[in-house]
C-alpha positions as CSV (number, residue, x, y, z in Angstrom):
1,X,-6.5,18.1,-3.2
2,X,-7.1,21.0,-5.5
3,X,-8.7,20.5,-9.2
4,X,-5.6,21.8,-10.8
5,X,-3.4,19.1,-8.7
6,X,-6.0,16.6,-10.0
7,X,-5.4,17.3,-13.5
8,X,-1.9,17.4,-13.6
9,X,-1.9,14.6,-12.9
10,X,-3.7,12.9,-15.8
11,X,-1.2,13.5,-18.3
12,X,1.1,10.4,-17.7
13,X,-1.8,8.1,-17.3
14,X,-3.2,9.2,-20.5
15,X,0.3,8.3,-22.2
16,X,-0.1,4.8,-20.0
17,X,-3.0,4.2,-22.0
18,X,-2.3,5.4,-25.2
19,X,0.7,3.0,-24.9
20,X,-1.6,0.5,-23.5
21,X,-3.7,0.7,-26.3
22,X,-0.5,0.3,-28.5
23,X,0.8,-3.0,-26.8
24,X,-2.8,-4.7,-27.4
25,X,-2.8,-4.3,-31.1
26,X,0.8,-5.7,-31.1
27,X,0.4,-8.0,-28.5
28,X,3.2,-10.7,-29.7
29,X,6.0,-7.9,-28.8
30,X,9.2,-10.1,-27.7
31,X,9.2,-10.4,-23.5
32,X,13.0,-9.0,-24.1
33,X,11.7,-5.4,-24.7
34,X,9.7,-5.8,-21.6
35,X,12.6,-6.5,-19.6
36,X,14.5,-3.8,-21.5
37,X,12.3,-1.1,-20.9
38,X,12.0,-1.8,-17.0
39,X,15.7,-2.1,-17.0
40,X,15.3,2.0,-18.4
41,X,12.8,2.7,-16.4
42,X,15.2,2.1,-13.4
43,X,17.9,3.5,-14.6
44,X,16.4,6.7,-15.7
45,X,13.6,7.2,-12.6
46,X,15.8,6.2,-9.9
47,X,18.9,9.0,-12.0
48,X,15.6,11.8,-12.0
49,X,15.0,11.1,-8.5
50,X,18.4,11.8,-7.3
51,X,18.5,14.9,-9.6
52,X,15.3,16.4,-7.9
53,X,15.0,15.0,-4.2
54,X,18.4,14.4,-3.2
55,X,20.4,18.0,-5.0
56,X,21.6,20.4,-3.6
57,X,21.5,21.4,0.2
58,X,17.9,21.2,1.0
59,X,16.5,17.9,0.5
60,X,12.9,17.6,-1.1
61,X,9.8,14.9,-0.1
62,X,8.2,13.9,-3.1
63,X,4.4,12.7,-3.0
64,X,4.2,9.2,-4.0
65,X,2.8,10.6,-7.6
66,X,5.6,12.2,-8.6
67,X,8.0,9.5,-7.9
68,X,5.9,6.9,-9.3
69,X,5.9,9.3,-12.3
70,X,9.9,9.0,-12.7
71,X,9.5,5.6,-13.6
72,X,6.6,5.2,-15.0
73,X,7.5,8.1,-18.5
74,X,10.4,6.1,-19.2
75,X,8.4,2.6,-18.9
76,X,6.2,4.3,-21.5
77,X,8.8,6.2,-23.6
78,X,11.0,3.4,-24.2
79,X,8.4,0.4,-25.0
80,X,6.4,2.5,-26.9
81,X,9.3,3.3,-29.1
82,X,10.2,0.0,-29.6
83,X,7.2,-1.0,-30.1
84,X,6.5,1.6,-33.1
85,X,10.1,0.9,-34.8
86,X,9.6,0.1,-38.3
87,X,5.8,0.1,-38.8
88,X,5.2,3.1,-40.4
89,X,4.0,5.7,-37.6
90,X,4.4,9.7,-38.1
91,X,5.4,10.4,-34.9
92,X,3.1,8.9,-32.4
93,X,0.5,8.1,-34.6
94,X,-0.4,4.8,-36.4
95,X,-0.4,4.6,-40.2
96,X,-4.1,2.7,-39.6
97,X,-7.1,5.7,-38.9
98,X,-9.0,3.0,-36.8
99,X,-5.9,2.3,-34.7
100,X,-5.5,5.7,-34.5
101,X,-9.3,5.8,-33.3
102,X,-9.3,3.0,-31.3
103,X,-6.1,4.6,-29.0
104,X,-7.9,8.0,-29.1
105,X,-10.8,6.4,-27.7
106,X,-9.0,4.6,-24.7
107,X,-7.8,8.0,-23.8
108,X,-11.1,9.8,-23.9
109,X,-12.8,7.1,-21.8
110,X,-9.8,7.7,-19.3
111,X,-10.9,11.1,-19.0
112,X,-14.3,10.8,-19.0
113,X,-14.3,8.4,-16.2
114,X,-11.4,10.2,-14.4
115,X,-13.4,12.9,-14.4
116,X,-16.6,11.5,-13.3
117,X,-15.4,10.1,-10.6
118,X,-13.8,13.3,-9.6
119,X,-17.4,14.9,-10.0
120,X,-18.9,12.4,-7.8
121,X,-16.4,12.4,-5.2
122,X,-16.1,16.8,-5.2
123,X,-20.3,16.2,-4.3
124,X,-20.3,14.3,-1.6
């Protein structure tokens, strides 16, 4: 696979853990907004892949990525936003600098690792 398919694809995953990071520091989120955003998540993954794999005449494969992708954004999208709802952020970010730093972080050692790995396995 070429490097510029690699990094596109690392994108989603850093929102994954940015959100990730999120759902630790407010770990005692209500098991209802779980089931909520799955319940988008369907809706909205299974409404993209129709719109892109199954239009018009010709009818498109998708890689495994890209359709775990449809699902996954929405996951993310939705419990992150209700997670966020009234405490304070400016968009994505956290009124707290060390929240902010500690999120930051988990995406940087996603990259760093993503990309050592990547490193290794291009050597061998």
């Amino acid at each position: 696979m070429s490097e510029w398919k690699q990094h596109r694809r690392d994108p989603p995953v850093r929102v994954l853990a940015w959100t990730q990071a999120r759902r630790r520091l407010r770990s005692g989120a209500n098991p209802a907004l779980w089931f909520s955003s799955l319940g988008i998540s369907a809706i909205v993954g299974a409404a993209l892949y129709v719109s892109t794999a199954r239009a018009g005449h010709t009818r498109v494969r998708l890689e495994r990525w890209q359709l775990a992708r449809f699902f996954l954004m929405p996951f993310c999208v939705s419990s992150f936003a209700a997670l966020i709802k009234g405490h304070g952020f400016i968009l994505v970010f956290h009124p707290s600098w060390r929240d902010n730093v500690l999120a930051a972080s988990a995406c940087t050692l996603f990259v760093v690792t993503t990309t050592t790995v990547r490193r290794l396995h291009i050597s061998d």
